[in-house]
C-alpha positions in Angstrom: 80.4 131.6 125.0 80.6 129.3 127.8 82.5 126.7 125.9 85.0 128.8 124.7 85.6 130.1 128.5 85.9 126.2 129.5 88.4 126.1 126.7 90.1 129.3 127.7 90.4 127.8 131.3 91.8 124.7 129.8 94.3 126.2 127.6 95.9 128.4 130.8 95.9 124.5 132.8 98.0 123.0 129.4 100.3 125.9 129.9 101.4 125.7 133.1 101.4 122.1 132.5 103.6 122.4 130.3 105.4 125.1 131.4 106.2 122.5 135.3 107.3 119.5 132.7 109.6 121.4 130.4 111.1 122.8 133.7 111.9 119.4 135.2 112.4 117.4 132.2 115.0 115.9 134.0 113.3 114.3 136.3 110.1 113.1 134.0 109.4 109.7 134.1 106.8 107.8 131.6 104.8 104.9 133.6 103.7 102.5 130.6 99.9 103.4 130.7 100.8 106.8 129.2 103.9 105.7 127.1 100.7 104.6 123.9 99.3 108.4 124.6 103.0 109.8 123.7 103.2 107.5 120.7 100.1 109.2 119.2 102.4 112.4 118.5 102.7 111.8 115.3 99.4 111.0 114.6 98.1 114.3 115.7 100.5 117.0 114.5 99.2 117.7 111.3 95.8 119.0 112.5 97.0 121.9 114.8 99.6 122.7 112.2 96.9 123.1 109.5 94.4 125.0 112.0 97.5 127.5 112.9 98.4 128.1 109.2 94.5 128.8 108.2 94.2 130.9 111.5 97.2 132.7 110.8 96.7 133.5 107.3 92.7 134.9 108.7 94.9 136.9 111.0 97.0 138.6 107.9 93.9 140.0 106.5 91.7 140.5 109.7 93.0 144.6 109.7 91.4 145.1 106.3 88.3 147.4 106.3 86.1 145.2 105.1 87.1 142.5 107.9 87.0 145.0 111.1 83.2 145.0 111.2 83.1 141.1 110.3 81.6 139.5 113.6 81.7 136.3 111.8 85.3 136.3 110.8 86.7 137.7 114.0 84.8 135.0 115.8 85.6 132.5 113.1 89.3 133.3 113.1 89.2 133.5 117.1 88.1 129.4 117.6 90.3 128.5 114.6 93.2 129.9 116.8 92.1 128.4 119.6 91.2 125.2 118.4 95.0 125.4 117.2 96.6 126.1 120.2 94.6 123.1 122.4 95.6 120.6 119.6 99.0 122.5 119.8 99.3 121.7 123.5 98.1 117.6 123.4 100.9 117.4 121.0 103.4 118.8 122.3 102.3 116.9 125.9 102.7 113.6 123.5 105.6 115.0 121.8 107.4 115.4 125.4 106.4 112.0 126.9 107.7 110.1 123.4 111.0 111.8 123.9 111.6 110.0 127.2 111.7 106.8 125.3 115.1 105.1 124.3 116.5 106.2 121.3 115.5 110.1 121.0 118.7 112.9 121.8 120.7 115.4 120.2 120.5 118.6 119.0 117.9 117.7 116.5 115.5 116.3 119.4 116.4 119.7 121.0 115.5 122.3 118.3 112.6 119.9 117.4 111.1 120.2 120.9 111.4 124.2 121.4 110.3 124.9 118.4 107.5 122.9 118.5 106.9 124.6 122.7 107.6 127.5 120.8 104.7 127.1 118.3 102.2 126.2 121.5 103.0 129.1 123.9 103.3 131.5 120.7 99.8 130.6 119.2 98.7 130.8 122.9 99.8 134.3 123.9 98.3 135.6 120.2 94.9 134.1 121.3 95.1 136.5 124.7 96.1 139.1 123.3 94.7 139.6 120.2 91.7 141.9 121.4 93.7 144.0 123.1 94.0 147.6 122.0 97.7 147.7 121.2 97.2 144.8 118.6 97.5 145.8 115.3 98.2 144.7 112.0 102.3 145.0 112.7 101.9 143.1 115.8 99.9 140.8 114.1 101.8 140.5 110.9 104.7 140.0 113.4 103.6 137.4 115.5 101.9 135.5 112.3 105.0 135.3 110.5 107.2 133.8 113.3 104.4 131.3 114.2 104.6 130.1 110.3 109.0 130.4 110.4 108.4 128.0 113.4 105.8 125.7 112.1 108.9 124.9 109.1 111.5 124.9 111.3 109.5 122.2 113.6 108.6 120.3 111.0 112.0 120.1 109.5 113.6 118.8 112.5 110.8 116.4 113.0 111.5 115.1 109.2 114.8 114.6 110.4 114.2 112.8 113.4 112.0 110.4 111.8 113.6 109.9 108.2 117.2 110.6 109.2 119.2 113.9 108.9 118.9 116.0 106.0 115.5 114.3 105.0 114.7 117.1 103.1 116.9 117.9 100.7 118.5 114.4 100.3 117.0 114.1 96.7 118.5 117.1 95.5 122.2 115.9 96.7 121.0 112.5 95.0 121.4 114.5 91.7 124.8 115.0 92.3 127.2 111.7 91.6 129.6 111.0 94.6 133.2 110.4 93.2 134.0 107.1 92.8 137.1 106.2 95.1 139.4 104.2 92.8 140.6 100.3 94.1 144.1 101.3 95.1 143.1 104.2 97.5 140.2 102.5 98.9 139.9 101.6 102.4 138.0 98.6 104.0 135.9 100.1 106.6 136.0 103.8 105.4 134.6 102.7 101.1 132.7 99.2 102.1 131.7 98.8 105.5 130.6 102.4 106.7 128.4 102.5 103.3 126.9 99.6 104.7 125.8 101.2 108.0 125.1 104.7 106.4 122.3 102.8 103.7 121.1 100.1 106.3 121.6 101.1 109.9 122.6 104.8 110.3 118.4 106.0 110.0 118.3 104.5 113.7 121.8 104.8 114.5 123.1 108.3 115.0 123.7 111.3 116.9 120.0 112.0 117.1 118.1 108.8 117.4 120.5 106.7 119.3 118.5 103.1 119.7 119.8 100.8 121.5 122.3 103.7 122.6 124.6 102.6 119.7 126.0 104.7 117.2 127.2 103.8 113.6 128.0 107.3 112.4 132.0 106.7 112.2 135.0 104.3 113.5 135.0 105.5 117.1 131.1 104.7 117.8 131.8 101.6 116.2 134.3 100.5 117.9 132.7 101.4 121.2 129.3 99.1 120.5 126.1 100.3 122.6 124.1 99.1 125.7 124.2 95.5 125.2 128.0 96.0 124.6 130.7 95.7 121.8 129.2 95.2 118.3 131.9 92.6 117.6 134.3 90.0 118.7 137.0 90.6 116.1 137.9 87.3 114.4 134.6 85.2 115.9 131.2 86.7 113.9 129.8 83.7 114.9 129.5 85.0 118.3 129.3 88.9 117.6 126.2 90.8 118.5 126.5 92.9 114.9 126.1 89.1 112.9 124.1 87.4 115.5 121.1 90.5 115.1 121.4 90.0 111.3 120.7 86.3 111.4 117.8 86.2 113.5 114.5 85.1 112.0 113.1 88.3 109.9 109.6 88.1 112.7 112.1 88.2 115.5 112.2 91.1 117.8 116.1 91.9 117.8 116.6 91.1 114.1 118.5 94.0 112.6 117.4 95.9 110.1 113.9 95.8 111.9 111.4 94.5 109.7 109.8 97.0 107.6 113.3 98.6 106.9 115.3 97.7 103.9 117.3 94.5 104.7 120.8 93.6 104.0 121.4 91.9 100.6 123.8 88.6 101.3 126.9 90.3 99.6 126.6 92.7 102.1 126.4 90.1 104.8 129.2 88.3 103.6 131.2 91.7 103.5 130.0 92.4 107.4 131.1 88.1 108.2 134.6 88.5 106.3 135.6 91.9 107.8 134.7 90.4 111.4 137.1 87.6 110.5 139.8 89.4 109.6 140.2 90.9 113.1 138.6 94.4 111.7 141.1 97.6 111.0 139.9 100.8 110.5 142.2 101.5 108.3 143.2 98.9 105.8 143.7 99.3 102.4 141.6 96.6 100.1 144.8 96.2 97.9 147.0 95.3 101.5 144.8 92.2 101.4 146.0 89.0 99.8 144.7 88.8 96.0 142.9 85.6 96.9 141.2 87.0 100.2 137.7 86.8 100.4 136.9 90.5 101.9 139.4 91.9 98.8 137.4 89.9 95.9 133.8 91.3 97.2 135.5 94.5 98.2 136.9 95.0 94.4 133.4 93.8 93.1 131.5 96.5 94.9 134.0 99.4 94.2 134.4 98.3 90.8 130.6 98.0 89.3 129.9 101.2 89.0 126.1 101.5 89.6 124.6 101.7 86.2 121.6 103.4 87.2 124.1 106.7 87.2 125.9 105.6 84.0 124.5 108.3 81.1 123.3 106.4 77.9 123.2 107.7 74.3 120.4 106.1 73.7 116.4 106.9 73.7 113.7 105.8 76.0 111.4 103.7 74.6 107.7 104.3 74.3 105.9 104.0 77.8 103.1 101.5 76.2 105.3 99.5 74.5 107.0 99.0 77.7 103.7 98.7 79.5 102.8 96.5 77.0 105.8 93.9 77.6 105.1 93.7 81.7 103.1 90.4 82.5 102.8 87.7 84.9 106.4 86.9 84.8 108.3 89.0 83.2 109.3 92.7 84.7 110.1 95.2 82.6 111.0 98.5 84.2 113.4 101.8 83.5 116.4 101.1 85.8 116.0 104.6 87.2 113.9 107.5 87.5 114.6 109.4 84.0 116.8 107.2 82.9 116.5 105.6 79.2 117.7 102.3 80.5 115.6 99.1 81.1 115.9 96.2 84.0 114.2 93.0 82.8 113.5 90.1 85.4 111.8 86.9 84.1 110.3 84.8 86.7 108.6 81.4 87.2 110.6 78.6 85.4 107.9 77.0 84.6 106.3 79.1 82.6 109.5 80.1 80.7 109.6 80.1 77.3 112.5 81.6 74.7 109.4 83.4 73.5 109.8 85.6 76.8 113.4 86.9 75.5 112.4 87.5 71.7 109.3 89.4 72.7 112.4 91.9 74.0 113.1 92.9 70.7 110.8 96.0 70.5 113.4 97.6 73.5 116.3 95.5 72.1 118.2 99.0 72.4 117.2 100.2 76.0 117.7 96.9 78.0 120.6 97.3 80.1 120.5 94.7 82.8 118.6 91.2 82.4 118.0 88.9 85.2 117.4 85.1 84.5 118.4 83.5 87.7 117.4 79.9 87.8 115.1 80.0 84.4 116.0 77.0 82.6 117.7 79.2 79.6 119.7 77.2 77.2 123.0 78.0 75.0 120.1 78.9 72.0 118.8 81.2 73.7 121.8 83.3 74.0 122.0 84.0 70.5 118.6 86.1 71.4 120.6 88.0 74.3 123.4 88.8 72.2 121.6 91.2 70.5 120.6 92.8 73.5 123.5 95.7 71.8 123.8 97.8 75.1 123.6 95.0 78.1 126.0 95.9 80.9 124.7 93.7 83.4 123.6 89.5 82.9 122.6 87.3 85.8 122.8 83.8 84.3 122.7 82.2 87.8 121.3 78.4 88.3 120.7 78.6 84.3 121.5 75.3 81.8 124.1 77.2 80.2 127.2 75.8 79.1 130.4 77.7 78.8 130.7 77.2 74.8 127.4 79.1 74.6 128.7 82.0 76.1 130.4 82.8 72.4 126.7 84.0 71.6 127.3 86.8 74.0 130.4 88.2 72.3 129.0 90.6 70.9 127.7 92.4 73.5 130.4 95.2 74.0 129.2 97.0 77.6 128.6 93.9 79.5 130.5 94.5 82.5 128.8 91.5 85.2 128.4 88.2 84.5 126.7 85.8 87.3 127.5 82.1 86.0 127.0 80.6 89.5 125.1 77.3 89.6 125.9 76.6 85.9 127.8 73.6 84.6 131.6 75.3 83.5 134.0 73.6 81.9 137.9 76.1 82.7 138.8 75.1 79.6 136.2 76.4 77.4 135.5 79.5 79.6 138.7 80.9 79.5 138.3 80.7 75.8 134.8 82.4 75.8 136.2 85.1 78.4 139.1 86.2 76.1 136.5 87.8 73.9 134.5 89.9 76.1 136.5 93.5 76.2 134.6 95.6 78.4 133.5 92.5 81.5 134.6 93.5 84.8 132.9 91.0 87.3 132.3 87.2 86.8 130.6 84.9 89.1 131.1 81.6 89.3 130.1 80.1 92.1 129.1 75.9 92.6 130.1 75.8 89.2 132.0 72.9 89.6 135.4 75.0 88.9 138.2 74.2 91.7 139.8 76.7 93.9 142.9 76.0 91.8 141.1 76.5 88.5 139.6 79.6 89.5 143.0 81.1 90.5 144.2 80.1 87.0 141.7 82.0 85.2 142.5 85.3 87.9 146.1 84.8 86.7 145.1 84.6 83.2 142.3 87.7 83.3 144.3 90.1 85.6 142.0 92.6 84.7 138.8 90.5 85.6 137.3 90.3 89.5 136.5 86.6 89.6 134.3 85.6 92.4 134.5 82.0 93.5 133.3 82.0 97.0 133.7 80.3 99.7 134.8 76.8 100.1 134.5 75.0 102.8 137.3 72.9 103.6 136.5 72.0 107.2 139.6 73.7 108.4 138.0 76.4 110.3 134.3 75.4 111.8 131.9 78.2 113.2 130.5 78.2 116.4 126.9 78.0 116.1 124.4 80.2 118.1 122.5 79.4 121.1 118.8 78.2 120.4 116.0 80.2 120.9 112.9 79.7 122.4 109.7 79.9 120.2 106.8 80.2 123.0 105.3 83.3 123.2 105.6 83.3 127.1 107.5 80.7 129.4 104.8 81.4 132.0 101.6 78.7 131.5 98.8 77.0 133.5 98.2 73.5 132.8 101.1 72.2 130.4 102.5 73.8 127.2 104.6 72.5 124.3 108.5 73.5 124.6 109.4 75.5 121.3 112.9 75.5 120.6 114.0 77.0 117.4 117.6 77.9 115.4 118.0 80.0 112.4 120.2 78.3 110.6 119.1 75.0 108.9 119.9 71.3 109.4 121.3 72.1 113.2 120.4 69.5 116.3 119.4 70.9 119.2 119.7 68.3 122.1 118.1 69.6 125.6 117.4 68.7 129.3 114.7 69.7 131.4 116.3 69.0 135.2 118.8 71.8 134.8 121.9 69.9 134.1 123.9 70.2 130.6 123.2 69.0 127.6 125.6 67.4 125.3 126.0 66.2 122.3 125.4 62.5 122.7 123.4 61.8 125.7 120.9 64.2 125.5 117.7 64.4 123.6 117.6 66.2 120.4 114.7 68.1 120.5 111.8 66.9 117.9 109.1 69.8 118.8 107.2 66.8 120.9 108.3 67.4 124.6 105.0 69.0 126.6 105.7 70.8 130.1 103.8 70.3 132.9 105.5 71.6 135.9 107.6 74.3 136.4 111.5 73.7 134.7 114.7 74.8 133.6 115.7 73.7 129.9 119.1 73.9 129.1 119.5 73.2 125.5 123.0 73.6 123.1 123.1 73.4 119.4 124.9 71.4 117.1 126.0 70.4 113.4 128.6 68.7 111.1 131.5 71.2 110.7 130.7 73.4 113.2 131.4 74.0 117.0 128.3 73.2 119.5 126.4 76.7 120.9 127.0 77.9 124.2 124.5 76.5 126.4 120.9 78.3 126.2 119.0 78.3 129.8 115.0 78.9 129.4 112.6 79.0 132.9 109.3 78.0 132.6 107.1 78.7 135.3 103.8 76.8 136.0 100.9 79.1 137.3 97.9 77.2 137.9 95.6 79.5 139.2 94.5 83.2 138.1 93.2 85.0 140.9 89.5 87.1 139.6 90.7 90.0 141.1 93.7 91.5 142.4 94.7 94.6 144.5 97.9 96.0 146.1 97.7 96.9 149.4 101.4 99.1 149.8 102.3 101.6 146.8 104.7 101.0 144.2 107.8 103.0 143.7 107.0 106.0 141.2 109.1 104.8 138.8 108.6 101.2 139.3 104.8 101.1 138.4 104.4 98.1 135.1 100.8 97.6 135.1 100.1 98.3 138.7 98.3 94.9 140.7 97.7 93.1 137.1 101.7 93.1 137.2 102.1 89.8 138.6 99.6 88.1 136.9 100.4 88.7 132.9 103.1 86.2 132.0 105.3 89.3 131.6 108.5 88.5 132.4 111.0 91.1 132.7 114.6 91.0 131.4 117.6 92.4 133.3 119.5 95.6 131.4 117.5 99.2 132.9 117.6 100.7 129.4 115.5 97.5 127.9 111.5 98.3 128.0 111.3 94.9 129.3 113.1 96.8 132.1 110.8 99.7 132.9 107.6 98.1 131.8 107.3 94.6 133.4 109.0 95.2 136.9 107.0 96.3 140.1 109.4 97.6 142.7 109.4 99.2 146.7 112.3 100.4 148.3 110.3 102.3 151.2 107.5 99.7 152.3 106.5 96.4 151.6 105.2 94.7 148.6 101.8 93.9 149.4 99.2 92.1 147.0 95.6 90.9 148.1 94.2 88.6 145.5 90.4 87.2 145.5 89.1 83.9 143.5 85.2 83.8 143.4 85.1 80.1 144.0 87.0 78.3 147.1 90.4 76.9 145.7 92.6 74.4 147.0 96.3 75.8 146.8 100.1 74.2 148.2 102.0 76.7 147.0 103.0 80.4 146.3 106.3 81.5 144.5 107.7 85.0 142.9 110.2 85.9 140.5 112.7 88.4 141.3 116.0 90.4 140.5 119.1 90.1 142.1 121.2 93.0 140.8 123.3 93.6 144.0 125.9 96.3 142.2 123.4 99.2 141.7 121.3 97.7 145.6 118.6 95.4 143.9 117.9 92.5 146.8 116.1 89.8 147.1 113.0 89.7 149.4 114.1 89.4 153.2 111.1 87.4 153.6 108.0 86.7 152.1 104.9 86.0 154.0 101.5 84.0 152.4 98.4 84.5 153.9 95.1 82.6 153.3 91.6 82.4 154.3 87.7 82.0 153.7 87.7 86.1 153.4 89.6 89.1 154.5 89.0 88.5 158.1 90.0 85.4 158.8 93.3 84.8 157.0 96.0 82.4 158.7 99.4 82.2 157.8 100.6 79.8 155.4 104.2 79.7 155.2 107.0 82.4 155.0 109.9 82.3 152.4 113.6 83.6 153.0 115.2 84.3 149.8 119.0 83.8 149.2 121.1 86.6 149.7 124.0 87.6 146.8 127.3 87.6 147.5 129.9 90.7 146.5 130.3 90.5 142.8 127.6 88.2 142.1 126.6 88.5 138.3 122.9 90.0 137.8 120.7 87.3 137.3 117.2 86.5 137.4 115.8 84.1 140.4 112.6 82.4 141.4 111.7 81.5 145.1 108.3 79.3 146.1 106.9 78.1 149.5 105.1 74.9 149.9 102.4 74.1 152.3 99.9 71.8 153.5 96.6 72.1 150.7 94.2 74.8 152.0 91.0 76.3 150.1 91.2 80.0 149.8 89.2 82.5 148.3 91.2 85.7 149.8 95.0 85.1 149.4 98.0 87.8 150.6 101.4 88.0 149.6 103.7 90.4 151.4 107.1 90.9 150.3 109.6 92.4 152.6 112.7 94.4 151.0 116.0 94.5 152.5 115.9 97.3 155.2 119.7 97.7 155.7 122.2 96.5 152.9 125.2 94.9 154.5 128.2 96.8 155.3 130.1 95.3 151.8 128.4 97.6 149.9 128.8 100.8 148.3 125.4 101.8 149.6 125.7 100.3 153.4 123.0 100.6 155.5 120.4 101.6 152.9 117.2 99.8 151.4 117.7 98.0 148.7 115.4 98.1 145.8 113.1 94.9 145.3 111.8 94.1 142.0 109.6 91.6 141.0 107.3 91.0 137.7 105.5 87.6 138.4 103.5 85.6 141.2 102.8 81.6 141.0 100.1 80.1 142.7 99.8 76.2 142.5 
């Protein structure tokens, strides 16, 4: 009895929690020690739904006769509701604080969060008032049945937060075939790209789950990029944000789709590259392209294979063990879609190939639609096998030892739409004999097959009907800019020395480097051979380069040396509310924080004051013999982020008897200065210290150039060094 009055109590405390936070949502602001607790919401929303249901469905039969005089099922069904309602309330506590994190709006965030309030305060009022006389079965019946309308609604919205819109019935409309859009209406952006976005991107990109406050819903939100800018520089990919995200290392942080998700497939790459280009149009017919441009050829491709896993076949599926039966090590064999009597083969592992792998095929010669033997070392004999594959639409004869005299074998083969020939050894002569006979191919590939640009436009002129893909060639004509490097370490802050890391995604580039600040370039400066060890503080400035490209913009990494880590450490003024990072353990992390307020880098790793002084008192167990103390700080002057006025170091034997050791004044910005981050240090005769204080003064009065004149400026910093 006792408990459940503790419980009781607690319950009315979660509501008017609640309650005060949904009232002043506005203003709700998630310090990062709570930010993991909000992240748990979806971990703990099934149980309260599943104790509501059972306690609701008790509460549909608790008016029975035989129920009334049931002490144990009114007292059962009593704690399940309340246990409901509690576990109700954490959740939708967590649910609230995980909605302050980028990336969640819209009206599905909004229906998703009062229905779920909805549920809590619901199940809550049922519990109080269930005893009293006035509750009856209607009432009950009532209240039960709009719990469990809410419960669905709630988690429908959820779904669709989580999985994208229309989570739940999106296999039903998968049923239904989409109209194919023929070649001559289609439109770039509208019938290639946005497909693109909608299978890859849109999940984390729309009205609802805006990340990165970017949306990629339709031509306007594209065009208008998100937080970190425009998603493209029409006519340079090289240096637009969309490509640069894509080519990042799959690990990497930014790299786009996140891992996890389904990446994008290098056609669709290349079609993202070429439409960049082009200078992109939103409205652009394919067919208003030149017939030899790159973006039409892929474009045609895409539009034109017609995806065979909807294609209907007239032909049985064959028997499940047989096909169980003909899966091993290296060879795949699998139904190319759910109900569907066509088979996708895939051999694997050249060198355990053997032209036994294709004739053991013959058992489901009839259902093999699509066979993949990219870079097996399949000879012109072996075709005579897959010519008798009878319903192939779809042959990837990549990096094979075919010729193109053996591609006669395949003649027969009266649905084969694609043919990949890339990597093989073509003679234009011969193909274009061997292609005359295949009636029904819509697609060949022929990449590094040895066939010049000029060859391959003569077999497009002779096969009007045929997409022939020859690729790119590069002709030297029109180099790429390369990226900027990267820097591999995990942290740029370190103690005694540390390796430099430098790193570029893309292969066979020089990275050349200086570690005084000055520019590199591309003859003077040291290329970087993973051998270079730190050990004082420094700023690399490193530039990539390579053969038939243009050099990187200049990359600028700061490495900070912090020799020693205080044993404890305690601030001595309060931090601004919403300025908190991890408290006194801020400046001692190797956290460094990034400038951009909607990046978590942002809200998590900075410390600020506006109204008092930033104070720190730190403590070392053992006497230690230090020369000097630096910080690193923001200088945002457009939105009143200053540098310290002055900093002052303290040191001594213990608390009371601390001298000071030097005091720092930080460089003012100038009007228009461009955000940036800085680092300031004072140096000082040695002295042992055990207790050591840092005070940081903010700027009291912001000079009269300023929107804000007169006010205190913000002052943000995220790291101390002590040397």
């Amino acid at each position: 009895m006792k408990i459940r009055i503790v419980a009781e109590n607690i319950l009315l405390g979660l509501t008017i929690t609640i309650a005060f936070l949904l009232l002043f949502e506005s203003k709700l602001v998630v310090p990062v020690w709570l930010q993991s607790f909000g992240r748990m919401h979806p971990l703990l929303l099934h149980f309260p739904i599943v104790l509501l249901l059972l306690a609701m469905l008790m509460e549909f039969f608790r008016f029975k006769p035989e129920n009334l005089e049931n002490t144990f099922y009114h007292t059962f069904s009593q704690n399940l509701l309340l246990s409901g309602a509690l576990l109700a309330a954490v959740t939708v506590l967590m649910g609230l604080f995980l909605s302050r994190e980028e990336g969640y709006a819209g009206d599905t965030l909004f229906w998703h969060k009062w229905t779920g309030a909805g549920i809590f305060f619901l199940a809550t009022l049922l519990y109080f008032v269930r005893n009293a006389r006035w509750y009856k079965a209607p009432v009950a019946w009532a209240g039960g049945g709009t719990l469990l309308i809410a419960l669905v609604l709630a988690g429908h919205y959820g779904a669709s937060l989580t999985h994208g819109d229309n989570f739940l019935f999106e296999p039903w409309e998968g049923t239904f075939e989409k109209a194919e859009v023929p070649l001559e209406q289609a439109v770039v952006f509208t019938d290639v790209i946005q497909p693109i976005f909608e299978q890859k991107c849109v999940s984390c990109h729309n009205a609802d789950k805006l990340k990165g406050q970017l949306m990629l819903t339709n031509a306007e939100s594209v065009r208008k990029g998100g937080k970190t800018g425009k998603l493209f520089v029409p006519g340079n990919p090289e240096i637009s944000l969309l490509l640069q995200r894509v080519h990042l290392p799959q690990d990497a942080k930014k790299h786009m789709p996140p891992s996890g998700k389904t990446q994008l497939s290098p056609e669709e790459i290349s079609l993202l590259t070429l439409w960049v280009r082009d200078h992109p149009s939103f409205d652009q017919k394919v067919t208003d392209l030149p017939l030899t441009d790159s973006l039409r050829i892929l474009s045609a491709a895409r539009l034109k294979s017609s995806p065979a896993e909807k294609e209907q076949f007239d032909f049985s599926a064959a028997d499940e063990e047989t096909v169980k039966k003909l899966n091993t090590d290296y060879r795949t064999v699998a139904p190319l879609a759910r109900e569907s009597p066509g088979l996708a083969v895939t051999i694997y592992n050249k060198n355990a190939y053997t032209s036994a792998q294709l004739e053991e095929l013959k058992e489901v010669i009839k259902q093999i639609v699509s066979l993949n033997l990219n870079k097996m070392p399949v000879q012109d004999a072996d075709l005579k096998t897959v010519g008798t594959f009878e319903n192939l639409r779809k042959l990837d004869l990549n990096f094979t030892n075919i010729t193109a005299q053996g591609l006669k074998e395949l003649a027969s083969l009266k649905y084969l739409k694609t043919l990949t020939l890339s990597g093989t050894p073509l003679n234009v002569r011969d193909l274009r004999t061997q292609l005359s006979a295949f009636k029904a191919l819509e697609t060949v590939t022929v990449w590094e097959t040895g066939l010049t640009p000029a060859e391959i436009a003569q077999l497009q002129k002779a096969f009007p009907r045929l997409t022939i893909i020859g690729g790119f060639v590069d002709d030297g004509k029109n180099p790429l800019k390369l990226n900027p490097p990267q820097v591999a370490n995990s942290t740029t802050v370190f103690a005694g020395s540390v390796p430099l890391q430098l790193r570029h995604p893309i292969k066979g580039v020089e990275i050349r480097f200086t570690t005084d600040g000055t520019e590199p370039d591309s003859i003077n400066s040291p290329v970087f051979n993973a051998k270079t060890v730190l050990t004082e503080s420094a700023t690399i400035k490193a530039q990539a380069f390579k053969k038939g490209w243009f050099g990187s913009e200049v990359a600028t990494f700061d490495f900070f040396k912090n020799t020693y880590q205080p044993d404890s450490v305690e601030l001595l003024f309060p931090l601004n509310r919403v300025h908190l990072a991890e408290g006194a353990k801020t400046f001692f992390n190797q956290k460094l924080g990034v400038i951009g307020a909607n990046n978590p880098a942002w809200a998590n790793y900075w410390a600020g004051v506006r109204n008092n002084d930033l104070g720190m008192m730190a403590e070392f167990k053992q006497p230690t013999a230090i020369s000097s103390v630096g910080l690193h700080y923001m200088v945002e002057e457009d939105t009143g982020i200053f540098p310290p006025q002055e900093v002052e170091v303290w040191g001594g034997p213990d608390r009371n008897s601390m001298k000071l050791l030097t005091r720092i004044k930080a460089p003012m910005p100038a009007q228009g200065d461009t955000p940036t981050l800085k680092s300031i240090a004072g140096t000082f005769d040695q002295v042992s210290v055990r207790y050591l204080k840092i005070v940081a003064k903010p700027v009291t009065k912001i000079p009269d150039w300023h929107r804000s004149k007169g006010n205190k400026a913000l002052l943000l910093v995220d790291e101390m060094f002590i040397n």
